[in-house]
N, C-alpha and C positions, 0 to 999 in steps of 0.2 A: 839379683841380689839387692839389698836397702841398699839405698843411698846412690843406687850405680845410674849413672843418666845416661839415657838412649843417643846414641848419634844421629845427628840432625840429616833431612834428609830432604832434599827439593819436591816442593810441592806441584802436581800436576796442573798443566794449564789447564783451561776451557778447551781448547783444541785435543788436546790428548786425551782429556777426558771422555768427550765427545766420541772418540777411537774406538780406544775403549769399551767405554758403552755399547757400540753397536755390533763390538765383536761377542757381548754379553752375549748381546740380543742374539745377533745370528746362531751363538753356540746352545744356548735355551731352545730358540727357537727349531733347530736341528733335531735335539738331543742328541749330540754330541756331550759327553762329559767335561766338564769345566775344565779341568786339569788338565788333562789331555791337550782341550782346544789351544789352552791359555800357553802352555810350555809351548806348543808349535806353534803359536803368532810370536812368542818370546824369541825363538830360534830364528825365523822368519822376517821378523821384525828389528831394525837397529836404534839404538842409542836408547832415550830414557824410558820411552813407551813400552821398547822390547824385554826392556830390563824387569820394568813392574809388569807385565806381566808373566813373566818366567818366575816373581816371586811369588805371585799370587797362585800361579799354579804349583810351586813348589809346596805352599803352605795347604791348597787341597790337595794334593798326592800325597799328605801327613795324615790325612783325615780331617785338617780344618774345615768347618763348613764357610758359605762366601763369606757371611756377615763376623765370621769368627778371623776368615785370610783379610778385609778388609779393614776390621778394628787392630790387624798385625801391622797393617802402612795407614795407619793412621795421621802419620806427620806429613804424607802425602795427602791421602783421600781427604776430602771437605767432609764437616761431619754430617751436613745437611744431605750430602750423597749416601753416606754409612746409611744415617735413618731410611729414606725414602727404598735401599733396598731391603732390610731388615722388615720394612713394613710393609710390602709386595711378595716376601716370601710368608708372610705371616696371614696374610689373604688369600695366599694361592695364588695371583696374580702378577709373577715377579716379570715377564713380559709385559704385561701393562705399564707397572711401574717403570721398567726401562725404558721403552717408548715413551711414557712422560718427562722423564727424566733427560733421555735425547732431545726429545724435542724444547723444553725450557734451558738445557745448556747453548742448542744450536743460535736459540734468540737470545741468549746473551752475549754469544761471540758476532752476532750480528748487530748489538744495538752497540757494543764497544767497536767493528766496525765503521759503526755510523760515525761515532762518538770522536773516533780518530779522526776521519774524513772533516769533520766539523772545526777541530782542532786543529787542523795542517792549516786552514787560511789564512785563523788570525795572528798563526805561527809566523805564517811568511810574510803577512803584513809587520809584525814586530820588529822579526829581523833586517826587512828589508830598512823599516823606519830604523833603528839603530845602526845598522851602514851607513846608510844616509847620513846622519847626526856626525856619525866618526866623521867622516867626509867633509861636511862643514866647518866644524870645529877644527879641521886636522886644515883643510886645502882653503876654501872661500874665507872663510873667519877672519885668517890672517889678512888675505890680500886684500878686503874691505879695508883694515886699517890700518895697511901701508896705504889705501888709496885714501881714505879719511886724513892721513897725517900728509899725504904728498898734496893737498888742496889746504890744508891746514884749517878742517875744519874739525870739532871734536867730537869724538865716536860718543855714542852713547855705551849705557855704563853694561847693556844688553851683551852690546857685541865686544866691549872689552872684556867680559868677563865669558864668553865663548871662546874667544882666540887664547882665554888663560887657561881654558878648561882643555883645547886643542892641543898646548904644549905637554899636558902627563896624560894625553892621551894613548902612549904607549906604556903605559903603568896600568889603567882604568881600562881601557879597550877590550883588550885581552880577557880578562878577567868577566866583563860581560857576553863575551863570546859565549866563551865556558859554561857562563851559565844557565843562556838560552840553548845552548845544546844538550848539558846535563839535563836541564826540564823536563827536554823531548823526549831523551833518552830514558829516564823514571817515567814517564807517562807512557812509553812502550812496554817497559819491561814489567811495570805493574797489571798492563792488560795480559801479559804471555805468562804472570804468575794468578791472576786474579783467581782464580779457579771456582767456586761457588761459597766459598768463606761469608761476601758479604749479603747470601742469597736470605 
Protein backbone atom coordinates (compact mmCIF):
# COMPACT_ATOMS: atom_id res chain seq x y z
CA UNK A 1 0.00 0.00 0.00
CA UNK A 2 1.22 4.02 -0.60
CA UNK A 3 2.62 5.35 2.10
CA UNK A 4 2.96 1.89 4.15
CA UNK A 5 6.83 1.72 5.39
CA UNK A 6 8.49 -1.73 5.48
CA UNK A 7 9.91 -2.79 8.82
CA UNK A 8 13.33 -2.42 9.34
CA UNK A 9 15.25 -5.38 9.33
CA UNK A 10 19.22 -6.25 10.47
CA UNK A 11 21.45 -6.36 8.03
CA UNK A 12 23.69 -9.26 7.30
CA UNK A 13 27.32 -9.35 8.40
CA UNK A 14 30.48 -10.16 6.08
CA UNK A 15 30.58 -13.53 8.04
CA UNK A 16 27.07 -14.46 7.26
CA UNK A 17 27.28 -13.35 4.09
CA UNK A 18 30.19 -15.28 3.42
CA UNK A 19 27.67 -18.51 4.64
CA UNK A 20 25.59 -17.92 2.73
CA UNK A 21 27.30 -17.42 -0.26
CA UNK A 22 28.91 -20.66 -0.31
CA UNK A 23 25.76 -22.57 0.32
CA UNK A 24 24.72 -20.72 -3.08
CA UNK A 25 27.60 -21.97 -4.43
CA UNK A 26 27.54 -25.59 -3.21
CA UNK A 27 23.43 -25.61 -4.13
CA UNK A 28 24.29 -24.37 -7.95
CA UNK A 29 27.00 -26.17 -8.05
CA UNK A 30 24.99 -29.49 -7.06
CA UNK A 31 21.93 -28.63 -8.81
CA UNK A 32 20.17 -28.95 -6.18
CA UNK A 33 17.21 -26.46 -6.48
CA UNK A 34 17.45 -23.31 -4.51
CA UNK A 35 14.51 -23.52 -2.57
CA UNK A 36 14.67 -26.76 -1.63
CA UNK A 37 18.46 -26.39 -0.50
CA UNK A 38 17.80 -22.78 1.08
CA UNK A 39 14.45 -24.04 3.30
CA UNK A 40 16.78 -27.14 4.57
CA UNK A 41 19.95 -25.04 5.62
CA UNK A 42 16.92 -22.60 7.07
CA UNK A 43 15.74 -25.68 9.25
CA UNK A 44 19.13 -26.84 9.77
CA UNK A 45 20.59 -23.81 10.49
CA UNK A 46 19.87 -21.46 13.78
CA UNK A 47 19.40 -17.81 14.57
CA UNK A 48 19.62 -14.95 11.82
CA UNK A 49 21.45 -16.84 8.96
CA UNK A 50 18.81 -19.74 9.35
CA UNK A 51 16.17 -17.42 9.29
CA UNK A 52 17.25 -15.52 5.95
CA UNK A 53 17.55 -18.21 4.38
CA UNK A 54 14.22 -20.08 5.11
CA UNK A 55 13.00 -16.49 3.58
CA UNK A 56 14.69 -16.62 0.57
CA UNK A 57 13.72 -20.10 -0.03
CA UNK A 58 10.25 -19.31 0.88
CA UNK A 59 10.12 -16.43 -1.62
CA UNK A 60 11.61 -19.13 -4.51
CA UNK A 61 8.97 -21.87 -3.46
CA UNK A 62 6.51 -18.66 -4.64
CA UNK A 63 8.12 -18.66 -7.91
CA UNK A 64 10.44 -15.65 -7.09
CA UNK A 65 13.50 -16.04 -9.19
CA UNK A 66 16.98 -15.32 -6.87
CA UNK A 67 17.48 -11.85 -7.99
CA UNK A 68 13.67 -11.17 -7.54
CA UNK A 69 13.87 -13.25 -3.53
CA UNK A 70 16.95 -11.14 -3.11
CA UNK A 71 15.64 -7.49 -4.09
CA UNK A 72 12.53 -9.14 -1.34
CA UNK A 73 15.41 -8.61 1.77
CA UNK A 74 16.75 -6.06 0.45
CA UNK A 75 17.23 -4.07 3.96
CA UNK A 76 19.42 -6.98 4.54
CA UNK A 77 21.26 -7.91 1.29
CA UNK A 78 24.11 -4.98 0.31
CA UNK A 79 23.03 -3.83 -2.98
CA UNK A 80 26.56 -4.33 -4.47
CA UNK A 81 25.88 -8.23 -3.69
CA UNK A 82 21.98 -7.83 -5.34
CA UNK A 83 24.08 -6.60 -8.56
CA UNK A 84 26.98 -8.84 -8.96
CA UNK A 85 24.41 -11.74 -8.74
CA UNK A 86 21.84 -10.35 -11.20
CA UNK A 87 24.80 -9.93 -13.43
CA UNK A 88 26.26 -13.68 -13.19
CA UNK A 89 22.81 -15.00 -13.91
CA UNK A 90 22.69 -12.63 -16.93
CA UNK A 91 26.16 -14.23 -18.21
CA UNK A 92 25.40 -17.64 -17.40
CA UNK A 93 27.97 -17.55 -15.12
CA UNK A 94 26.31 -17.35 -11.73
CA UNK A 95 29.01 -19.85 -10.15
CA UNK A 96 31.62 -17.66 -11.27
CA UNK A 97 30.26 -14.74 -9.91
CA UNK A 98 29.63 -16.48 -6.49
CA UNK A 99 33.05 -17.67 -6.24
CA UNK A 100 34.16 -13.92 -6.80
CA UNK A 101 31.89 -12.68 -4.71
CA UNK A 102 33.08 -15.35 -1.82
CA UNK A 103 36.28 -14.71 -2.36
CA UNK A 104 36.24 -10.52 -2.23
CA UNK A 105 33.84 -10.78 1.00
CA UNK A 106 36.34 -13.47 2.69
CA UNK A 107 39.29 -10.56 2.10
CA UNK A 108 37.18 -8.18 3.61
CA UNK A 109 36.41 -10.04 6.72
CA UNK A 110 40.23 -10.58 6.75
CA UNK A 111 41.53 -7.15 6.29
CA UNK A 112 38.82 -5.98 9.20
CA UNK A 113 40.55 -8.85 11.04
CA UNK A 114 43.69 -7.22 10.51
CA UNK A 115 42.37 -3.91 10.99
CA UNK A 116 41.00 -4.93 14.59
CA UNK A 117 44.29 -6.65 15.49
CA UNK A 118 45.95 -3.35 14.76
CA UNK A 119 43.56 -1.46 16.78
CA UNK A 120 43.71 -3.60 20.09
CA UNK A 121 47.37 -2.07 20.91
CA UNK A 122 46.97 1.32 20.76
CA UNK A 123 43.61 0.52 22.47
CA UNK A 124 45.40 -0.87 25.37
CA UNK A 125 48.13 1.47 25.19
CA UNK A 126 45.33 4.31 25.77
CA UNK A 127 43.71 2.67 28.29
CA UNK A 128 46.39 1.57 30.24
CA UNK A 129 47.86 5.48 29.88
CA UNK A 130 44.29 6.77 31.27
CA UNK A 131 44.68 4.38 34.51
CA UNK A 132 47.73 5.50 34.97
CA UNK A 133 46.74 9.31 34.77
CA UNK A 134 43.53 8.38 37.30
CA UNK A 135 46.07 6.93 39.46
CA UNK A 136 48.35 9.88 39.65
CA UNK A 137 46.06 12.52 39.84
CA UNK A 138 43.77 10.26 42.30
CA UNK A 139 47.03 8.66 44.58
CA UNK A 140 50.81 10.49 43.99
CA UNK A 141 49.45 14.03 43.02
CA UNK A 142 48.17 14.59 46.43
CA UNK A 143 51.02 13.06 48.30
CA UNK A 144 53.77 15.21 46.35
CA UNK A 145 51.99 18.15 47.87
CA UNK A 146 51.48 17.15 51.23
CA UNK A 147 55.21 16.50 50.83
CA UNK A 148 55.86 20.04 48.98
CA UNK A 149 53.79 21.61 51.84
CA UNK A 150 55.47 19.47 54.76
CA UNK A 151 59.18 20.95 53.58
CA UNK A 152 57.33 24.16 52.98
CA UNK A 153 58.46 24.36 49.70
CA UNK A 154 55.91 25.62 46.88
CA UNK A 155 54.44 23.08 44.45
CA UNK A 156 54.34 24.19 41.21
CA UNK A 157 51.27 25.49 39.56
CA UNK A 158 51.54 21.69 37.22
CA UNK A 159 51.07 19.57 40.05
CA UNK A 160 48.59 21.84 41.88
CA UNK A 161 46.41 21.91 39.39
CA UNK A 162 46.68 17.76 38.93
CA UNK A 163 45.87 17.06 42.63
CA UNK A 164 42.80 19.58 41.78
CA UNK A 165 41.93 17.55 38.79
CA UNK A 166 42.39 14.16 41.25
CA UNK A 167 39.77 15.41 43.71
CA UNK A 168 36.45 15.19 40.87
CA UNK A 169 38.24 12.48 39.59
CA UNK A 170 35.27 10.49 40.54
CA UNK A 171 32.79 12.75 38.58
CA UNK A 172 35.37 12.63 35.24
CA UNK A 173 36.86 9.03 35.58
CA UNK A 174 33.95 7.25 34.99
CA UNK A 175 32.61 8.92 32.37
CA UNK A 176 36.12 8.32 30.43
CA UNK A 177 35.91 4.73 31.21
CA UNK A 178 32.68 4.75 29.28
CA UNK A 179 33.83 6.12 26.74
CA UNK A 180 36.93 4.07 25.74
CA UNK A 181 34.74 1.21 26.05
CA UNK A 182 31.87 2.52 24.00
CA UNK A 183 34.62 3.17 21.21
CA UNK A 184 35.68 -0.38 21.22
CA UNK A 185 32.50 -1.58 21.34
CA UNK A 186 31.14 0.65 17.94
CA UNK A 187 34.31 -0.37 16.30
CA UNK A 188 33.22 -4.16 16.79
CA UNK A 189 29.87 -4.01 16.11
CA UNK A 190 30.40 -1.81 12.97
CA UNK A 191 32.70 -4.61 11.52
CA UNK A 192 29.94 -7.58 12.51
CA UNK A 193 27.32 -5.13 10.63
CA UNK A 194 29.58 -3.82 7.91
CA UNK A 195 28.45 -6.17 5.22
CA UNK A 196 29.58 -4.90 1.57
CA UNK A 197 27.62 -1.44 1.86
CA UNK A 198 30.86 0.41 1.74
CA UNK A 199 32.25 -2.04 -1.18
Amino acid sequence: MPGTERPSAPGVSLEQLVALNDELLALVATGVPLDEGLLDLGRDMPGRLGALSTSLGEHLNRGATLPQALAAEDLRFPAAYRAVVVAGLRAGRLPVALEGLAGFARGLVELRRVTTLAFAYPWTVVVLAYLLFVFFVVEIAPRFLAAFGSFRLAPGSLLTALAAIGQWAWLWGPSGGVALVAAALFWLRAGRSAGLEGA
